[in-house]
C-alpha positions in Angstrom: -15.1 0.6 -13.6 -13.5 0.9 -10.4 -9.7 -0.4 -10.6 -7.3 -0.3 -7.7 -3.4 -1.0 -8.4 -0.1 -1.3 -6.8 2.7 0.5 -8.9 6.5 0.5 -8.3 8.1 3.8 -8.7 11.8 4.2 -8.0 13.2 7.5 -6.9 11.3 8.4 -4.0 13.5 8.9 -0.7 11.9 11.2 1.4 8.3 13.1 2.6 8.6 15.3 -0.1 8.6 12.2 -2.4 5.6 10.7 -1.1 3.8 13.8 -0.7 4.3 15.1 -4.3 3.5 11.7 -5.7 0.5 11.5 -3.6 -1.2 15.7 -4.5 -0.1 14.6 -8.1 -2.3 11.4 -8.3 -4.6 12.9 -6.0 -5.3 16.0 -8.7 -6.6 13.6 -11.6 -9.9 13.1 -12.8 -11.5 9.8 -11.4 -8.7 8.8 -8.7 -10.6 7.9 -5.4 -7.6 7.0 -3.7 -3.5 7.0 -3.2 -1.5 5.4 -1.2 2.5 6.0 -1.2 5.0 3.6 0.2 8.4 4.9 0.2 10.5 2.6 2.3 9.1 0.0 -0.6 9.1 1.9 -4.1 5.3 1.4 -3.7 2.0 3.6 -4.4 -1.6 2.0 -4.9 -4.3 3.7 -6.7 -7.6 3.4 -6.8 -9.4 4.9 -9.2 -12.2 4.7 -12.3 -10.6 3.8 -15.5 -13.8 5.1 -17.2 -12.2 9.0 -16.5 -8.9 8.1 -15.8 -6.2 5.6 -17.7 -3.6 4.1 -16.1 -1.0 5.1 -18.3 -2.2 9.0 -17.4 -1.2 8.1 -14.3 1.9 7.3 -14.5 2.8 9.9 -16.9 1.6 12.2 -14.2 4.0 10.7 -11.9 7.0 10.4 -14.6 6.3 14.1 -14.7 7.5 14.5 -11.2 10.7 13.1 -11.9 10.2 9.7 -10.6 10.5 6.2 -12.6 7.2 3.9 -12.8 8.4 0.4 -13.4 5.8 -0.7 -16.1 
C-alpha cells in the first residue's frame, strides 16, 4: 500500500545534508518519492510499505548520522 509520511530528522544543516538524506532514501526498495526540508528538520516519503518499512527507513537515514525523531 502506498504510504506517504513527513519525518523530522535533526542534524541536517546544509546541501550535503539534504542531498545525502535524499540518494539514501531514494536507494531503497519501494520508495517512489523524497522530499528534504532542511530549513525545517523535515523529509517526506512516499513510498510502498509492502517492500519497504518505515522503520528501514529511518535506520537508513540514522545511518547517515542524522537523528529521526520517532
Amino acid at each position: 500500500m502506498e504510504v506517504n509520511v513527513a519525518l523530522e530528522v535533526k542534524g541536517m544543516s546544509c546541501s550535503h545534508c539534504e542531498k545525502a538524506v535524499k540518494d539514501t532514501v531514494t536507494n531503497l526498495n519501494g520508495v517512489n518519492g523524497v522530499e528534504v526540508h532542511v530549513k525545517n528538520d523535515e523529509v517526506k516519503v512516499d513510498y510502498n510499505d509492502d517492500v519497504v518499512t518505515l522503520e528501514e527507513i529511518c535506520d537508513a537515514i540514522e545511518e547517515q548520522g542524522y537523528d529521526v525523531v520517532r
